[in-house]
N, C-alpha and C positions, 0 to 999 in steps of 0.2 A: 504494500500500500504506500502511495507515494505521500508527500507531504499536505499537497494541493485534496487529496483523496481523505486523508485525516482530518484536514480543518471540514472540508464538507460534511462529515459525518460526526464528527462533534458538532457543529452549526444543526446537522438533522435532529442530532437527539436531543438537545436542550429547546429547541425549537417546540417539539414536539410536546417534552416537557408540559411546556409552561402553556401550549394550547392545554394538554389535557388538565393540569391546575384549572383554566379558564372554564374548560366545560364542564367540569366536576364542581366548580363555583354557581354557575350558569344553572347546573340541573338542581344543587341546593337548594338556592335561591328562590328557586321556582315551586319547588316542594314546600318547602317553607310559606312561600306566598300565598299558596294558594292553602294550605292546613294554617295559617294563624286570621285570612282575611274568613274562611270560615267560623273559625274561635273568635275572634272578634264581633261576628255579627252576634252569633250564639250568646257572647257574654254579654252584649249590647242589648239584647232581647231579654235576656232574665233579670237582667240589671233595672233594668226597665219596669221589673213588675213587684219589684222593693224598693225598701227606704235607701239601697247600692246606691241606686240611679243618682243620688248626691253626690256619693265620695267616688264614684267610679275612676280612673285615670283612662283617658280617653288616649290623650295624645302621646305615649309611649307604644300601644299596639298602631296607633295611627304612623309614629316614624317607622317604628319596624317596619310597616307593609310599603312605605315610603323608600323603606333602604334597599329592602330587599325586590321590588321593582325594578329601580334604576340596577340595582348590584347583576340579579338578573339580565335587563337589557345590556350592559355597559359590558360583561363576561362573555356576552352571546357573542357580539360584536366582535372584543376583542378576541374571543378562541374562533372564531372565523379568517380574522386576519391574519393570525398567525398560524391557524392549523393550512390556511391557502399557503402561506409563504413557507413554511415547512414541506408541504408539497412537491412545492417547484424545485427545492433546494432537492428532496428526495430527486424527482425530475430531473436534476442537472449529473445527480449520480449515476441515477439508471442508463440514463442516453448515452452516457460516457460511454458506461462499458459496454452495452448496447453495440454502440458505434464501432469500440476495439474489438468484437466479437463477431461482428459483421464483416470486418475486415481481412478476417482469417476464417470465414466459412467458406465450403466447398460449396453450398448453395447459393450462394451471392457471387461465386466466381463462376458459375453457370449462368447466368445472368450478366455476364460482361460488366460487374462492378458497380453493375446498377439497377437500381429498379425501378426498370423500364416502361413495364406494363402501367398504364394509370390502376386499373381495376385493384390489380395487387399492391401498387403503392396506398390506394388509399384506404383497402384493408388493412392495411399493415399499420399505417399512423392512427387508425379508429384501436387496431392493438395496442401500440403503443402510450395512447391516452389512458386505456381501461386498465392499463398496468401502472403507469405514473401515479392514477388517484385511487385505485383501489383503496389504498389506507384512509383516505379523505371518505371516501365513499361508502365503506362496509366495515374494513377493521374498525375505526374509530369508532362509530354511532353504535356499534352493536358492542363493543364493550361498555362504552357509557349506558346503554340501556339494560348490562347486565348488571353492571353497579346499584344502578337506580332500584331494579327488582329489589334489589340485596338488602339494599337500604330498608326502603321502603316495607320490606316486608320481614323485616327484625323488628318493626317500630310495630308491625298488626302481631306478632308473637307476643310481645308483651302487653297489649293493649285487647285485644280480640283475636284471642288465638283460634277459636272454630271458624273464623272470617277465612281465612288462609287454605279450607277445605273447599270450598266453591272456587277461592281464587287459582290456588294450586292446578285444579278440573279447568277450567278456561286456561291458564298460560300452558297445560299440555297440550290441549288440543290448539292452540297458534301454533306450541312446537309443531308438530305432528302436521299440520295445516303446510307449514313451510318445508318442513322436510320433505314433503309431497310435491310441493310447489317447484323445490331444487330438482326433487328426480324429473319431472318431467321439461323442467329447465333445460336440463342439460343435452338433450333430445332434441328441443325444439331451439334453444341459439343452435345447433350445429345443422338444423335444417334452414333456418335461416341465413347463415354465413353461407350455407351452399348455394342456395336459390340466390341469393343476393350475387355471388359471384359470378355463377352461370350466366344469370341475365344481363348484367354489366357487362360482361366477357362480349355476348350474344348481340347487345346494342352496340358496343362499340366495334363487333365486326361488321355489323350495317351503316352506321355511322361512316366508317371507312369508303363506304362501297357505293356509296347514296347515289351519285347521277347512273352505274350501269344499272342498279337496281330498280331505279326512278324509270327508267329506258324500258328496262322487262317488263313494266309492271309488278314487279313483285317487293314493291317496298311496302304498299297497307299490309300487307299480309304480315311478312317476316316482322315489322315493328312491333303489331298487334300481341305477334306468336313470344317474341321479346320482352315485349312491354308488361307479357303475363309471368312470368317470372316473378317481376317485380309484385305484384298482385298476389302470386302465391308465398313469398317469404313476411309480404304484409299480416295475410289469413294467419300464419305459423306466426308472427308476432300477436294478433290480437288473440289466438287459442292462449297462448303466454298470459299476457294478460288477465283472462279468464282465469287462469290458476291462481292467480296473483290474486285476486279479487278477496277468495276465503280466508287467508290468513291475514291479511287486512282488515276485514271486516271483525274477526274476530281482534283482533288487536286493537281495532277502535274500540268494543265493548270491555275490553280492561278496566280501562278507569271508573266508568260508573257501577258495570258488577261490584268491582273491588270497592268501592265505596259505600255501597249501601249494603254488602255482606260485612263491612265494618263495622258499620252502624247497626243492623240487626243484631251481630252476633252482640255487639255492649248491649243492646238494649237485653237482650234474652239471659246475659249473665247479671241482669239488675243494676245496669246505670242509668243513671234519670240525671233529668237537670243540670248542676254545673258536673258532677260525674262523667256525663256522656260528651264534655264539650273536648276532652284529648283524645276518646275515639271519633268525632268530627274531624278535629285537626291531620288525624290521621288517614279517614278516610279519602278529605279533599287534598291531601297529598297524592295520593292517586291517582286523582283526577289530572292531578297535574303529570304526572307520569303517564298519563294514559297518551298525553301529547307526543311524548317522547316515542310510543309505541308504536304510532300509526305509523305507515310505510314499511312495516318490519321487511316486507316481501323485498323492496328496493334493494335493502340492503342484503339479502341472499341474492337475487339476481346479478348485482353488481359486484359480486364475489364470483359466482359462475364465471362472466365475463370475463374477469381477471384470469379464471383459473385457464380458458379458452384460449384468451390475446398469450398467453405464457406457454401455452403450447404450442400455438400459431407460429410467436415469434423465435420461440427453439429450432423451428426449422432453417428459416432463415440463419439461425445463428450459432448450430450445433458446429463444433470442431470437429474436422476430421480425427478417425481415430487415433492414437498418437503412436499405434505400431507402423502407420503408413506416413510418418512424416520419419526423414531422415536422421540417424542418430551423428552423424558427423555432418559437414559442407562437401556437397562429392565434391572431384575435383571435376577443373570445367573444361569439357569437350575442344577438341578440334573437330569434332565431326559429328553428328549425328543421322544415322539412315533406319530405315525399315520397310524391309520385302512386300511389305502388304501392310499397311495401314489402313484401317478401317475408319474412313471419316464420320464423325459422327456430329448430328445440331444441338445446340445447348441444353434442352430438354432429353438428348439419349440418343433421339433416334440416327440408324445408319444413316449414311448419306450416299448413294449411289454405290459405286465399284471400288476394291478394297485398291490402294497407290502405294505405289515405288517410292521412296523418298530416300534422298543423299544428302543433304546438307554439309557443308564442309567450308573451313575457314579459307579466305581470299577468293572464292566461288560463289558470289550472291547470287541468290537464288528466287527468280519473280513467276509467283502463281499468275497466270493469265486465264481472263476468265469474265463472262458476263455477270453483269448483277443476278443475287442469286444462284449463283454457281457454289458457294459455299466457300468463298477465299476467306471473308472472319473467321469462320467457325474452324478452319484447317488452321489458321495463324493460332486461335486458342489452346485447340487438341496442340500444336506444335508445344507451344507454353506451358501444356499445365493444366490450362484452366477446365477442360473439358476432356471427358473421358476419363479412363482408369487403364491406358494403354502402357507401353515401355519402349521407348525407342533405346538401338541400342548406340553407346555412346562409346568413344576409345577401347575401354576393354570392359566393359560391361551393360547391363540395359541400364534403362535410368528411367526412375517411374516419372509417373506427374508431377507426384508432390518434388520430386528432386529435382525438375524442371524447372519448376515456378524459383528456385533459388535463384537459379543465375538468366532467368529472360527476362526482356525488358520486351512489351507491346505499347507501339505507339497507335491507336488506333482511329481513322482516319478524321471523326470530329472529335478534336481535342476540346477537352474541358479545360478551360479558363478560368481558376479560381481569382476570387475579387482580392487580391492580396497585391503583393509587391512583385515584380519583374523577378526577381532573384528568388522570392518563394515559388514564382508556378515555372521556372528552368529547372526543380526538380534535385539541384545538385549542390545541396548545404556547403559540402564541404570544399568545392574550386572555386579557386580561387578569381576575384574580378576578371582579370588581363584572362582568362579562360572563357569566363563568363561571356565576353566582350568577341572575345574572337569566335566563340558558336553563332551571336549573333549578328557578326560580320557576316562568317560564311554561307548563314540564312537569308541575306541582304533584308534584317532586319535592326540592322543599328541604329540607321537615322530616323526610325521610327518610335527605336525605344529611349534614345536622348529627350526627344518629341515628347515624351511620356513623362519624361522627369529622372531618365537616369533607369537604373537596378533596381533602386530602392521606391520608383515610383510607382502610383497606385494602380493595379489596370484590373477589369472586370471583363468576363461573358461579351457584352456588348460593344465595349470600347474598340475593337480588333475586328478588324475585316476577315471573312472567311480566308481569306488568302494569308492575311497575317497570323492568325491563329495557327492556321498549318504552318506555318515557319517558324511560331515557337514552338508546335510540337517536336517539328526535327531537329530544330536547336538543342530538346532534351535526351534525342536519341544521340546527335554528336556527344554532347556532355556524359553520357550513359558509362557509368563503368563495366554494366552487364557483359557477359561474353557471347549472347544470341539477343539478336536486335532483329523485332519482327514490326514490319511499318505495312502499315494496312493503307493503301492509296493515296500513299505520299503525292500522288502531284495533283490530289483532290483540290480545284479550286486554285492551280497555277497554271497562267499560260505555259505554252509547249516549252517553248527558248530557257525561261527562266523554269520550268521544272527538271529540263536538261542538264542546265549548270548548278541545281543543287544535291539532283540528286549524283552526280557525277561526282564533286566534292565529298558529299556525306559518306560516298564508297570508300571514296579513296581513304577519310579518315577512320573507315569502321574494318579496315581490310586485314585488321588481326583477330577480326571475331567474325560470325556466323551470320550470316545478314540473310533475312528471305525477305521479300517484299511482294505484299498483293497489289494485282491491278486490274481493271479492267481492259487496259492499253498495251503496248506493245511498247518497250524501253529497252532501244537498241542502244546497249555499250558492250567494251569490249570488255572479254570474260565472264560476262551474265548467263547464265542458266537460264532459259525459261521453260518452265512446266508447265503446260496448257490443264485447264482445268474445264471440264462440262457440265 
């Protein structure tokens, strides 16, 4: 655990702290207000029909119900505020390692390091919320309202203990209500995360497709056929609902049951008059508790959710197993070939006819080939990123994961982080006068002076398609790796000037392994080309 990782989770727990001080004042507060503004009338009412009604002291239960309001309001508020910002502080935790655990999954490197899909990105951030607040959501209230019970119903054992035999009958059956409610919870979110995907999946392949669809006629239909999807993860949410319904209902009727089995059971053990005015107090404490109760189901569902988005996001984020990551740094290739490689697309599937492949240093190596022909996905398999293949290397094979050690993919829309010049070149450790000269030989210098220097700020936007590709291969120049795989280097350069850099960029990469995908023909001297279909 790093330092930055310590202060955060000291900051979570004292945070957390001092919310739950807050809600545990809050629920008091509120039990309290509501059993003494009972007592008070009670004792206003009997007071009233003696010679009390003279000496009574009014304005001492009158501050109390005064303090205990505002103490009430003013604890709600504040364990709001701080149980939100404890939250987020948790949130800055989880994303973290979230984020570092993404980045070493074999299911995110199936996906080209992103995620691409919108449907599944925005499955995945609706996971990642239900994971952030679950403690806001379901841990926190459902402890505070075990407390509350606990409280509350020490103060009816000593006051109307038969009270506690109806009450005890009603709080099993909410349990029993919601345990019912979870099993079939967990049934119905997972028929709804499916429908919901499907359908999303299903519109945005129509969406895609709209004018040949619009043309066939077949776009009312397929929207309609789509659109029900959505319609049926709706139904599967409001069945949800319905389950939802009983243990709520039961858990409203808490507080008044519990109150008036209060009050009976004192009256049936013989308290009358000022006698019966501490099992009042007690009963409308109840009542006040019975506030706290309603939505119990909320807080089981938003526990399910959690347990869901937690499994969800394990896939995404599960580590290869650590017998398939390598116990040393292999050492790195002059060569890599294989008799028959099996291309395969980032989801598994084969890809056509099984290929020859030779790779070999000072021999760069250009897949040619139309769009669609599968040059990403053969530059990933080459990397690492996809499959579970072995090429073999000098004197031995070399899995995936020993692949990924030493490859560098530049792939053809580079990502422009909003940082500094010198952050998205990718290469902390060289030095400017290196720095300077990648960006020479990309004929992007006087554009990054323009900028403000290394240290200036550039974003996504700032960069012309054209430019953007000339910081990417500025980062393959910079590259220490010894297999440099550039996926349509002269994406978005005219001919002349994609000539002269990619001709440079060989000549500086001609101690390592270079394959380069294209869709075009890139005639230099000593290039391999492998035609791809």
């Amino acid at each position: 655990m790093n330092a930055d990782e310590a202060v955060r989770e000291r900051m979570s727990s004292r945070l957390w702290r001092q919310a739950g001080a807050l809600a545990l004042a809050a629920l008091l507060c509120g039990l309290l207000l509501g059993g003494l503004s009972a007592w008070f009338l009670g004792s206003v009412a009997l007071a009233g029909l003696s010679a009390a009604a003279y000496t009574f002291n009014y304005h001492v239960p009158g501050a109390l119900i005064r303090l205990f309001a505002i103490g009430r309001t003013a604890a709600r508020y504040g364990e709001r505020l701080i149980g939100h910002k404890a939250a987020l502080v948790d949130q800055t935790r989880h994303r973290i390692a979230l984020f570092d655990a993404m980045a070493a999954a074999p299911a995110t490197r199936a996906v080209g390091w992103q995620l691409a899909d919108q449907a599944r990105l925005a499955d995945y951030l609706d996971d990642v919320e239900d994971v952030d607040f679950t403690r806001l959501r379901s841990t926190f209230p459902a402890g505070l309202l075990a407390v509350g019970l606990a409280v509350v119903s020490l103060a009816t054992l000593f006051v109307a203990p038969l009270a506690l035999v109806p009450i005890a009958g009603l709080v099993g059956l909410a349990a029993a209500a919601t345990r019912r409610c979870a099993r079939h919870g967990v049934s119905l979110l997972s028929q709804i995360r499916a429908e919901d995907s499907v359908a999303a999946g299903a519109v945005g392949a129509i969406l895609d497709s709209a004018v040949p669809l619009r043309a066939e006629g077949r776009w009312p239909r397929l929207c309609w056929d789509a659109l029900q999807g959505f319609s049926r993860a709706d139904l599967s949410l409001k069945d949800l609902r319905h389950h939802q319904a009983l243990p709520d209902a039961l858990a409203s009727t808490l507080g008044p049951v519990a109150a008036a089995s209060t009050i009976a059971a004192a009256w049936l053990d013989g308290a009358r008059s000022g006698d019966l005015l501490i099992s009042v107090f007690v009963a409308f404490s109840w009542l006040a508790l019975g506030e706290t109760a309603q939505g119990v189901s909320r807080i089981a569902v938003a526990a399910l959710r959690a347990h869901a988005a937690r499994s969800a996001i394990a896939r995404w984020t599960e580590s290869a197993p650590s017998s398939a990551e390598p116990t040393e740094a292999p050492a790195e290739p002059s060569r890599l070939h294989g008799r028959a490689l099996q291309r395969v697309a980032p989801d598994g599937r084969p890809l056509k006819q099984p290929l020859a492949l030779d790779l070999q240093v000072g021999r760069p190596t250009i897949l040619v080939g139309a769009s669609g022909a599968g040059k990403t996905s053969l530059l990933k398999q080459i990397a690492g990123w996809i499959g579970d293949d072995a090429l073999q290397g000098d004197d031995t094979a070399l899995t995936a994961s020993e692949r990924r050690s030493f490859a560098m993919v530049c792939l053809h829309d580079a990502a422009i982080l909003a940082d500094t010049v010198r952050a998205n070149l990718f290469a902390p450790s060289a030095p400017d006068d290196e720095l300077w000269a990648a960006l020479e030989a990309m004929e992007l210098g006087g554009r990054i002076r323009d900028a403000g220097g290394l240290d200036g700020w550039i974003a996504q936007g700032m960069l012309s398609l054209g430019e953007a590709q000339r910081l990417n291969l500025a980062r393959a120049w910079l590259s220490a790796k010894p297999l440099i795989l550039l996926d349509e280097p002269t994406e978005h350069l005219d001919a002349e000037q994609a000539r002269r850099l990619i001709a440079r960029l060989l000549d500086r990469l001609r101690g390592k392994i270079v394959v380069i995908a294209s869709h075009r023909h890139i005639a230099m001297e000593g290039v391999i080309e492998l035609p791809l279909d």
